[in-house]
C-alpha positions as CSV (number, residue, x, y, z in Angstrom):
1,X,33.2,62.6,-0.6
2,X,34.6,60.0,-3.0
3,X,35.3,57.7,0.1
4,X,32.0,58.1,1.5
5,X,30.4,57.2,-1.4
6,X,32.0,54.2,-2.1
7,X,31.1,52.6,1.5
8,X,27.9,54.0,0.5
9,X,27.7,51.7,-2.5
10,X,29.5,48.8,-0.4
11,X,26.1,49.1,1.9
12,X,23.6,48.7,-0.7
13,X,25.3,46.0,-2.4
14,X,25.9,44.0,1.3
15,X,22.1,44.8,2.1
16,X,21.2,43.1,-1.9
17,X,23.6,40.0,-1.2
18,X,21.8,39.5,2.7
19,X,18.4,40.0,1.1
20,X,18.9,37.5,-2.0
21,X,20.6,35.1,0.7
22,X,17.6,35.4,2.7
23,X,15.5,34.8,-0.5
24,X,17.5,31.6,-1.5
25,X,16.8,30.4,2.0
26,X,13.5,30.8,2.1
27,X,12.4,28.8,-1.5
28,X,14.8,26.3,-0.4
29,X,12.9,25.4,2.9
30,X,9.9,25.9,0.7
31,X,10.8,23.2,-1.7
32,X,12.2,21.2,0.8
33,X,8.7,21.5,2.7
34,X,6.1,20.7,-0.9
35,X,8.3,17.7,-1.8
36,X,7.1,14.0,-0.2
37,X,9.3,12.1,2.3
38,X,10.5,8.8,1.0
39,X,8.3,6.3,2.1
40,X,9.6,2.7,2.6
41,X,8.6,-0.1,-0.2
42,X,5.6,-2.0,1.0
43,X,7.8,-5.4,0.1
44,X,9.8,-4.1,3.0
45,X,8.0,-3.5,5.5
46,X,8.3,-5.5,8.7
47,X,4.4,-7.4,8.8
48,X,4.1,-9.5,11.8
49,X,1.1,-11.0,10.0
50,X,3.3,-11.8,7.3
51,X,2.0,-12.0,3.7
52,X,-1.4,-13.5,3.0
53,X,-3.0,-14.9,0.1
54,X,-7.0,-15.3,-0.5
55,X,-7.6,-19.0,-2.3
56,X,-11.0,-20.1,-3.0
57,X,-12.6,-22.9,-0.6
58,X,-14.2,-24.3,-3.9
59,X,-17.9,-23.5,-2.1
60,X,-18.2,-20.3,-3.6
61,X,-16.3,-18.8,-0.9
62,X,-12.4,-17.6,0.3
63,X,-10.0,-18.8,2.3
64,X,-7.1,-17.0,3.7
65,X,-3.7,-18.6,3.7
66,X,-1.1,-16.9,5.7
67,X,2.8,-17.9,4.5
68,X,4.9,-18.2,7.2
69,X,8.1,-19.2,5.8
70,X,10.2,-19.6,2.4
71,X,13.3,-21.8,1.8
72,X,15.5,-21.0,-1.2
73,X,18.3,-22.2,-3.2
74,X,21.3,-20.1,-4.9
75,X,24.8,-21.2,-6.3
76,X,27.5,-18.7,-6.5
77,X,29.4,-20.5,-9.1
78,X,32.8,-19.9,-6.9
79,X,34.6,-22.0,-4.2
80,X,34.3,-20.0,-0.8
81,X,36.6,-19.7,2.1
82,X,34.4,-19.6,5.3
83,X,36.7,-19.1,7.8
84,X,37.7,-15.6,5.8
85,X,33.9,-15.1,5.1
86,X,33.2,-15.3,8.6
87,X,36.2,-12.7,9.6
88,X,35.2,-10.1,7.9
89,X,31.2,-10.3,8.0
90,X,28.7,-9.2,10.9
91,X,26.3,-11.0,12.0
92,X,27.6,-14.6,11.2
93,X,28.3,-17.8,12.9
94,X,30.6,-20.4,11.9
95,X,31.7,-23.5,13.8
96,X,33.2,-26.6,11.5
97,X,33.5,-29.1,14.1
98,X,29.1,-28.4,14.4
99,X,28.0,-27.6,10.6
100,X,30.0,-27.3,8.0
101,X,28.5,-23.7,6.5
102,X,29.0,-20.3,8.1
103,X,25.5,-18.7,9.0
104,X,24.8,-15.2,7.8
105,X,21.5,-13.3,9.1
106,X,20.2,-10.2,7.7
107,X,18.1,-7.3,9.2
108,X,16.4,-6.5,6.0
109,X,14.8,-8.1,4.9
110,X,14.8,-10.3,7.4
111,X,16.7,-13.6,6.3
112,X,18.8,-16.5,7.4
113,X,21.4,-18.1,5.0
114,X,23.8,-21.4,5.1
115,X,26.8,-20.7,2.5
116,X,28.9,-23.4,2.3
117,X,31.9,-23.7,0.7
118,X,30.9,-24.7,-2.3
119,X,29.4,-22.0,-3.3
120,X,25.9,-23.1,-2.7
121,X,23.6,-21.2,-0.4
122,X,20.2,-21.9,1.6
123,X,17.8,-19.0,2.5
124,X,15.6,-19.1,4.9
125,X,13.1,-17.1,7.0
126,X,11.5,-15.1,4.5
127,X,7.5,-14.6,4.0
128,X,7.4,-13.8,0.4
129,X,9.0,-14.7,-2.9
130,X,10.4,-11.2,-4.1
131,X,11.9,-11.0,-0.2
132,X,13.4,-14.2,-0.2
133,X,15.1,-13.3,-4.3
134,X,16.3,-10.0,-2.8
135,X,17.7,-11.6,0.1
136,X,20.1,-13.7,-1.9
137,X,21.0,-11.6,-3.9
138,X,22.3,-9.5,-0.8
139,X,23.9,-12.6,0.3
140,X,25.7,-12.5,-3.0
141,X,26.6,-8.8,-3.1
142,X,28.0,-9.3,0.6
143,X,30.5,-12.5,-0.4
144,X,31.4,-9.9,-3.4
145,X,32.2,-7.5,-0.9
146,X,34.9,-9.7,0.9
147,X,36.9,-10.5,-2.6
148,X,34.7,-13.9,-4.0
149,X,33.2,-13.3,-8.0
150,X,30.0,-14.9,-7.8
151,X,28.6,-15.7,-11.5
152,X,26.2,-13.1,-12.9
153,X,23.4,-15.4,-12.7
154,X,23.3,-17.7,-9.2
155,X,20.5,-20.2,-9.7
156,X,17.8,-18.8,-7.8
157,X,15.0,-21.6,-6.9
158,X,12.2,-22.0,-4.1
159,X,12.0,-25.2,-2.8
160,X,9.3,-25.2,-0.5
161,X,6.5,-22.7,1.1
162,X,4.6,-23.1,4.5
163,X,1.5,-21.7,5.0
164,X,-1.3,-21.9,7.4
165,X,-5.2,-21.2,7.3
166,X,-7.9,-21.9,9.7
167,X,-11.1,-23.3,7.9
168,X,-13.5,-22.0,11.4
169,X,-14.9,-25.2,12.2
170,X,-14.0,-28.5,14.0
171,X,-12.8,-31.8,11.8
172,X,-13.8,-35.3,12.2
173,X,-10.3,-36.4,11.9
174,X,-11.1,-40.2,12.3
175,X,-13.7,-40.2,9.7
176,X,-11.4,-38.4,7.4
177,X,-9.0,-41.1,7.7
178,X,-11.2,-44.1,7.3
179,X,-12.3,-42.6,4.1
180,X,-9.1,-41.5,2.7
181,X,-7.0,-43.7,3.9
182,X,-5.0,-44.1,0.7
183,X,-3.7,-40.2,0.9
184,X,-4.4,-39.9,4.7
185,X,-2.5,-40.7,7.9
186,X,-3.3,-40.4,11.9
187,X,-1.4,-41.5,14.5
188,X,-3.0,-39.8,17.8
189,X,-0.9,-41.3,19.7
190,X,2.8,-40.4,18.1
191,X,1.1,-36.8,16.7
192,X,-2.3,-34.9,17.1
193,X,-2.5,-34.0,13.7
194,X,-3.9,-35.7,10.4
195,X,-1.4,-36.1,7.4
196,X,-2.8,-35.4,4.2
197,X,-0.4,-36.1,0.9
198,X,-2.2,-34.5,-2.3
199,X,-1.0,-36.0,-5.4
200,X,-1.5,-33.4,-7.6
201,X,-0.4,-30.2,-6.5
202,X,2.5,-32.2,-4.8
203,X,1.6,-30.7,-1.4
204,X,1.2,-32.2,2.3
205,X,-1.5,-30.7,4.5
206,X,-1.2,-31.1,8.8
207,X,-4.6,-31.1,9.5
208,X,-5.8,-30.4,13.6
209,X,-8.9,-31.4,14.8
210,X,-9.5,-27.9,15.7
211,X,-9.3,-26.6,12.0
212,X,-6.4,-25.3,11.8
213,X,-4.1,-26.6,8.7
214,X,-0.4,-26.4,8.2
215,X,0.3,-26.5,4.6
216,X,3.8,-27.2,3.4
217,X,6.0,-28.5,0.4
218,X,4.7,-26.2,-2.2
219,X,7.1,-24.5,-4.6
220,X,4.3,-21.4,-5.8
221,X,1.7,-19.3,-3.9
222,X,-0.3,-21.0,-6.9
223,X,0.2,-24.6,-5.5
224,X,-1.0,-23.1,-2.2
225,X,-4.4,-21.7,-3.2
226,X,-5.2,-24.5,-5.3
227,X,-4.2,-27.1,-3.3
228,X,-6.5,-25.5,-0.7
229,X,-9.1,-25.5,-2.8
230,X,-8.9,-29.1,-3.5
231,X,-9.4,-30.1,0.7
232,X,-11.6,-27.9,1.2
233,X,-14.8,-29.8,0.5
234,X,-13.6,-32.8,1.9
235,X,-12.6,-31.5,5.2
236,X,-16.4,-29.5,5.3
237,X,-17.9,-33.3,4.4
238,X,-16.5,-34.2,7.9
239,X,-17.1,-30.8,9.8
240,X,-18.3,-31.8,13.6
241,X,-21.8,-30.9,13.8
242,X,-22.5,-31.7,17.5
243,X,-19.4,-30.6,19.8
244,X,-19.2,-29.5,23.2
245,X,-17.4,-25.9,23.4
246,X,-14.1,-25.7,24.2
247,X,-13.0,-22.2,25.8
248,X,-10.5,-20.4,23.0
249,X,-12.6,-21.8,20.1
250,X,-15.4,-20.7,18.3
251,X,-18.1,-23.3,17.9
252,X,-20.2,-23.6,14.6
253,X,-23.9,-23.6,15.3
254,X,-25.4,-26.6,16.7
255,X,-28.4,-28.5,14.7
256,X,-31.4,-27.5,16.8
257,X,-33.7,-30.7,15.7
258,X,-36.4,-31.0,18.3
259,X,-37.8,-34.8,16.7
260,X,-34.4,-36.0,17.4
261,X,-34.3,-34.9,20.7
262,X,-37.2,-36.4,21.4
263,X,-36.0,-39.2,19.9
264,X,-32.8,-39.6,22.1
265,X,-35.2,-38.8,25.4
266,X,-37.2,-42.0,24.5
267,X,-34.3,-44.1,24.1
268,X,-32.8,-43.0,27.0
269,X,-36.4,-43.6,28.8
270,X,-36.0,-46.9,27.6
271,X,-32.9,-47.8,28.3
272,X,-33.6,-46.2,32.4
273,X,-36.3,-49.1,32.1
274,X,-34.2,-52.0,31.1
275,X,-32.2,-51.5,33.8
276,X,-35.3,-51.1,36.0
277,X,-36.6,-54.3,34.9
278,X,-32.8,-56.1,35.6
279,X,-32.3,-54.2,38.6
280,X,-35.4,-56.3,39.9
281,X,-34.9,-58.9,38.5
């Protein structure tokens, strides 16, 4: 009796362990179910688009600017050996006798660099400040990673944004020129776009006779919208008012002005006369 109880009381307590086991199991897939999956950071997100800025066309209206690249400048304070950084590193390239820097490229974000041996360091290929910061800095950790100390505190700098916009209507590129011909340059011949050197922000537009605008040598996204702002006007004081439409690109409307059409049909009247009258002669 004394044996059968005790594998009695074994039982129970096996059948109390399996049930709180099955207990534990089910709140734990329960919790695991209620709490949110990590989303990525938006800064990280792969954007084909890229990052986009809204600057004002100084008409009352907005522009979009879309950056399309970001160069940087670090210094890692420490004298590098390449041909060791380029060992023991994926994703690099390094060839002396070509460039003297070894190429590192990362995934995320998604980033070029030039280290030399100097401990300086170019980074390229990014489409927003806070990208192109947290892409040296992983340049940094990486070179820390193969036995170089950088210094706390690696100069961090943008040199120079590019950005493009599309104003929607066709530019007068010759007449642009004539009149600004101090800030202005156009060579049709050596390049089909208009070169446009602001003073002030220090910023060079590429200016296409479709209305498209490369804008480049700015060191903010501030620099970009105001700088923007600043053409605007002028390049809608020599919008193309009469074109012919090209297939691909949309054509502001045309003036409908029936007096000078009329106009223009008694000129040409006349001149179909004069040569009449020659013709005969």
């Amino acid at each position: 009796t004394d044996i059968n109880s005790i594998q009695y009381n074994i039982s129970i307590e096996d059948s109390k362990c399996e049930c709180n086991n099955n207990i534990h199991i089910e709140n734990h897939t329960m919790t695991s179910s209620q709490e949110p999956t990590p989303q990525r950071p938006s800064s990280h997100a792969p954007s084909l688009a890229g990052s986009v800025i809204e600057a004002s066309d100084g008409l009352g209206g907005t522009t979009l600017i879309r950056l399309q690249n970001i160069s940087s400048t670090a210094n890692l304070g420490v004298r590098l050996d390449l041909k060791q950084i380029a060992l023991r590193c994926r994703n690099t390239e390094f060839n002396p006798r070509r460039f003297a820097a070894v190429i590192m490229r990362l995934r995320e974000p998604r980033a070029t660099a030039l280290i030399f041996a100097s401990g300086k360091m170019c980074v390229t290929g990014t489409k927003s400040t806070h990208n192109s910061s947290l892409a040296a800095k992983k340049f940094a950790y990486v070179i820390e990673r193969v036995g170089f100390k950088p210094n706390s505190f690696i100069d961090f700098k943008v040199q120079n944004i590019v950005g493009t916009c599309d104003v929607g209507f066709p530019i007068r590129l010759e007449g642009l020129v004539y009149a600004h011909s101090t800030f202005a340059s156009y060579e049709p011949e050596l390049f089909p776009g208009l070169i446009y050197r602001l003073v002030s922000p220090r910023v060079v537009f590429l200016i296409f006779v479709s209305g498209k605008i490369v804008i480049t040598g700015a060191k903010t996204e501030l620099d970009l919208s105001e700088a923007l702002t600043k053409i605007y006007p002028v390049l809608a004081d020599f919008r193309k008012q009469n074109i012919t439409p090209i297939p691909g690109i949309s054509t502001p409307a045309i003036l409908s002005n029936t007096s000078q059409k009329q106009g223009g049909g008694k000129n040409l009247d006349i001149l179909n006369d004069r040569q009449v009258d020659t013709e005969e002669v």
